[in-house]
Backbone bond lengths (Angstrom), bond angles and torsions (degrees), N, CA, C in turn:
res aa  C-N    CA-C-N  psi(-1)  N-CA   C-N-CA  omega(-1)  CA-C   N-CA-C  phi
1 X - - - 1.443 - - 1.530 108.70 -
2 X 0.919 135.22 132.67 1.656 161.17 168.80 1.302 106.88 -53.22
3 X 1.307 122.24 88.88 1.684 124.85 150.39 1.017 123.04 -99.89
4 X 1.790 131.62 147.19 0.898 142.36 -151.68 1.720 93.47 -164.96
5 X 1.730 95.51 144.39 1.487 117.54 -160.55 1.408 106.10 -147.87
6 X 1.016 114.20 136.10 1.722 130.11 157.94 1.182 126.29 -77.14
7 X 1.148 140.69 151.64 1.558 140.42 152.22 1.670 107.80 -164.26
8 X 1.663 109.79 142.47 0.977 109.84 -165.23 1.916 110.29 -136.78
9 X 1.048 147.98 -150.76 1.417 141.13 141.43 1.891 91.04 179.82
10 X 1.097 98.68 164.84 1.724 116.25 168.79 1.357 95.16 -149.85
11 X 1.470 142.70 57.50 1.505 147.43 122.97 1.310 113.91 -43.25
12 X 1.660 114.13 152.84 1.150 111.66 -178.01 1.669 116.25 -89.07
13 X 0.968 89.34 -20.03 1.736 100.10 -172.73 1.582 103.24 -81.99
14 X 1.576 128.81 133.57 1.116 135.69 -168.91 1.760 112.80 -68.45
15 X 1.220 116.20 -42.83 1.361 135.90 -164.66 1.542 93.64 -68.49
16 X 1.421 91.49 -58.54 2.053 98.90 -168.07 2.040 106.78 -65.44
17 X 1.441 100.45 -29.13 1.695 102.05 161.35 1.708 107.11 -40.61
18 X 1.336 109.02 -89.67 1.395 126.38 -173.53 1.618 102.19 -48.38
19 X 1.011 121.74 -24.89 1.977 101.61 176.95 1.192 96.07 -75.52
20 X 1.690 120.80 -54.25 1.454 113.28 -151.95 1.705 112.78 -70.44
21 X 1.818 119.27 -40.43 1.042 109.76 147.92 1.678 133.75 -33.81
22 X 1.389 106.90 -55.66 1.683 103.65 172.32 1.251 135.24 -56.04
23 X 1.295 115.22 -32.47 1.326 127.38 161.37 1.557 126.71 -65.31
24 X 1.668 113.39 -46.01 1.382 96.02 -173.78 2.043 90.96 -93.04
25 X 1.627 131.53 28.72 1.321 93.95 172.57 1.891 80.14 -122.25
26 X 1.192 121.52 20.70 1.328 111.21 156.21 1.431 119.68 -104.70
27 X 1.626 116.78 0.25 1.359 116.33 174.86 1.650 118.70 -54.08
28 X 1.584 120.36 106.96 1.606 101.32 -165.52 1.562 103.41 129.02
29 X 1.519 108.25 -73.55 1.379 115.17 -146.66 2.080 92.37 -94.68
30 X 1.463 96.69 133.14 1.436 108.12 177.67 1.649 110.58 -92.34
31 X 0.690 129.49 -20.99 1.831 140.80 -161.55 1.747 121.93 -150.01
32 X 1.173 95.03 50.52 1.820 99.23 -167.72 1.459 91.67 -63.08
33 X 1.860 91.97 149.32 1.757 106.76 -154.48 1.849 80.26 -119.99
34 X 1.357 115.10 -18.52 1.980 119.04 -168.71 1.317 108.52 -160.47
35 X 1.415 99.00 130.64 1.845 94.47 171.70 1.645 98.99 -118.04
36 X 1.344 130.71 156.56 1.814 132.23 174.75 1.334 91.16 -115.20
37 X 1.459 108.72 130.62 2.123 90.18 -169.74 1.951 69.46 -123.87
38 X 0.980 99.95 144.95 1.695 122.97 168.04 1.398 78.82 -106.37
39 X 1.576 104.80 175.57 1.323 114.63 158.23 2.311 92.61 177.35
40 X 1.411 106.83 160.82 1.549 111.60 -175.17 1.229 96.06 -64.12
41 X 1.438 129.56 171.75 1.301 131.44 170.66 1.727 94.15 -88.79
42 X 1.518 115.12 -21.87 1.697 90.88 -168.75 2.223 102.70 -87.69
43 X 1.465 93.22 24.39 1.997 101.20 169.30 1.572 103.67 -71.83
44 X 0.910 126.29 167.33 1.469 146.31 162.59 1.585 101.05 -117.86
45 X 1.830 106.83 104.87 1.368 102.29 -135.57 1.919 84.70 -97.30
46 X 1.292 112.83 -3.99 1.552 111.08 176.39 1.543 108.81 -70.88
47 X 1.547 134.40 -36.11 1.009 129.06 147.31 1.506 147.67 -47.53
48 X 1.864 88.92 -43.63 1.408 94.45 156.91 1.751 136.34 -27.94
49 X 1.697 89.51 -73.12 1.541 119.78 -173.65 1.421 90.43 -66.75
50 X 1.879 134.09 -47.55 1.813 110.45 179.01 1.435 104.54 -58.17
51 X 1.352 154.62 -22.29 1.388 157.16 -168.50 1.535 90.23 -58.48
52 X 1.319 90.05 -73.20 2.038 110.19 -171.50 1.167 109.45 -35.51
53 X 1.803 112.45 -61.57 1.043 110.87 -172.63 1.642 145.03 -81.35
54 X 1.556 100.09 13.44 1.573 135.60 173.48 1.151 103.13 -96.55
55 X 1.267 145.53 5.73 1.135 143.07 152.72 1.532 128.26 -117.79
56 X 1.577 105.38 -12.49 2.163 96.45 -177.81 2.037 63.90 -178.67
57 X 1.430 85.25 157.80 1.583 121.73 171.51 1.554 103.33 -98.09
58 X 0.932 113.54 83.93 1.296 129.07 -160.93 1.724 118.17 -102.54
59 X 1.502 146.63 82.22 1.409 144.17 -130.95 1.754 80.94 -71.22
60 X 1.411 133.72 152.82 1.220 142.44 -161.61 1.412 87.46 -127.60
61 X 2.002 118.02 143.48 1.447 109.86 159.45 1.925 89.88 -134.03
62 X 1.161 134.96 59.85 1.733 133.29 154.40 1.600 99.91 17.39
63 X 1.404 110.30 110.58 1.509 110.43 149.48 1.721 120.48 -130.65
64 X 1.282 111.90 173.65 1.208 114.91 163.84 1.408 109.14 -53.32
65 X 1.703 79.35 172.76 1.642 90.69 167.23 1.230 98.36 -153.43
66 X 1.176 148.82 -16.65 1.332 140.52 167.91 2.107 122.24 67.97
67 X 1.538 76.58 29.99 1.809 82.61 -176.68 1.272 118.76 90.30
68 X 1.059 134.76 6.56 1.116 153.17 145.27 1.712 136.37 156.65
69 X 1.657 121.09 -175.38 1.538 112.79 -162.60 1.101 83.93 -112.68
70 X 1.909 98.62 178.45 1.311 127.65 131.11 1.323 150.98 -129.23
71 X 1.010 97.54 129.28 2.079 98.20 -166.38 1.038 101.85 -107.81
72 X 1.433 114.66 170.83 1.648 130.19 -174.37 1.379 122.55 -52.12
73 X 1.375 112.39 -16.28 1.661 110.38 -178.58 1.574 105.33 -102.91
74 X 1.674 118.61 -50.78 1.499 122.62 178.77 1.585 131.75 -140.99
75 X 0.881 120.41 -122.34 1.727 115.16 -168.64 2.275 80.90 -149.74
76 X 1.104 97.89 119.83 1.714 96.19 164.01 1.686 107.00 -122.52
77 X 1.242 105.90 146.60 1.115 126.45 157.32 1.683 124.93 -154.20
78 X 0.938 114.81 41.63 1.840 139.58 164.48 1.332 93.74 -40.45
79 X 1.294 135.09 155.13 1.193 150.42 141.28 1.882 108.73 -29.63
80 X 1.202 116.99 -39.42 1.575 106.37 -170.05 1.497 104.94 -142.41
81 X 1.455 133.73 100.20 0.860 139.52 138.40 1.431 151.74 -139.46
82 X 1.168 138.05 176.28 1.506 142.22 -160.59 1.314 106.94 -129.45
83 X 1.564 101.54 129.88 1.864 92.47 171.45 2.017 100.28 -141.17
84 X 0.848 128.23 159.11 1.190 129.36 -173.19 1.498 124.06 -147.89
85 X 1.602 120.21 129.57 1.708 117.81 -171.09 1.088 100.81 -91.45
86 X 1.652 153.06 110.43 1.165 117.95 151.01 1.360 132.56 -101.79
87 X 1.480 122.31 161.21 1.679 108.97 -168.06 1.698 85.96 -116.25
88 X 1.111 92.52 165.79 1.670 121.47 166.28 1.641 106.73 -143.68
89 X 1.399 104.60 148.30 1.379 114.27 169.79 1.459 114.07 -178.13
90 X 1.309 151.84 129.31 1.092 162.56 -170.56 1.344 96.63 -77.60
91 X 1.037 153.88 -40.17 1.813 155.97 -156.84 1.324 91.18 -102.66
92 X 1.592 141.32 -42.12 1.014 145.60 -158.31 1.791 113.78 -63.74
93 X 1.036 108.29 127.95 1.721 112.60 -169.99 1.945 97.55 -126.80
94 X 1.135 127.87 124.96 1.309 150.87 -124.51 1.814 83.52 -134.73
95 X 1.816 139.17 149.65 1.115 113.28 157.48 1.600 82.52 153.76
96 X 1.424 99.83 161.14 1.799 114.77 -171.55 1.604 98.23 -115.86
97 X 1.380 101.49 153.71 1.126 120.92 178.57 1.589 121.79 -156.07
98 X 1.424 93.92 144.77 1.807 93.82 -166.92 1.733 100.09 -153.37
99 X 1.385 110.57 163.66 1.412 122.16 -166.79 1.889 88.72 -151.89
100 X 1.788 91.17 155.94 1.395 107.07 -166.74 1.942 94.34 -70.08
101 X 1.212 97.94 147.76 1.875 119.98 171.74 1.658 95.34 -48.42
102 X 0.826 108.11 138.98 1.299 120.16 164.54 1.744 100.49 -121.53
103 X 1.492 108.99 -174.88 1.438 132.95 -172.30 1.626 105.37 -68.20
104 X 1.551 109.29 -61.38 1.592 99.77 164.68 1.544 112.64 -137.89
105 X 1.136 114.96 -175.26 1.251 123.43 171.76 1.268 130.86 -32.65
């Protein structure tokens, strides 16, 4: 079955971002299979991801954020924050894939 979790922080400190995010988007989930980490552009996003990763081994996929998120309570856009999706699923298979360039799209 498919679980899915939030976690977010706007701390100033980069490290304490990525714990406090990691913690409340692993609240729940025993075996996260994906995390979506938004984060501000003014994060120092190598700290970020050590935050995360001081708390759960967590597979990372970097996205935008476009000035800011949204989580279940509001809309942020602070100068510094982190928000993160994570999924869990036992059936769920995680993995990259690519095919040769062709001419167009």
């Amino acid at each position: 079955m498919l679980k899915a979790n939030v976690g977010y922080s706007i701390e100033k400190d980069d490290f304490t971002i990525g714990q406090e995010t990691g913690k409340q988007a692993l609240n729940g989930i025993k075996k996260p299979k994906l995390g979506f980490l938004y984060t501000s552009q003014n994060n120092n996003i190598k700290e970020v991801v050590n935050g995360i990763k001081s708390i759960g081994n967590i597979p990372l996929i970097g996205c935008t954020s476009s000035g800011g998120i949204i989580v279940p309570d509001r809309v942020i856009s602070e100068d510094h924050y982190a928000g993160m999706l994570v999924l869990e699923d036992s059936n769920m298979t995680v993995g990259v894939a690519c095919h040769e360039a062709g001419h167009d799209a």
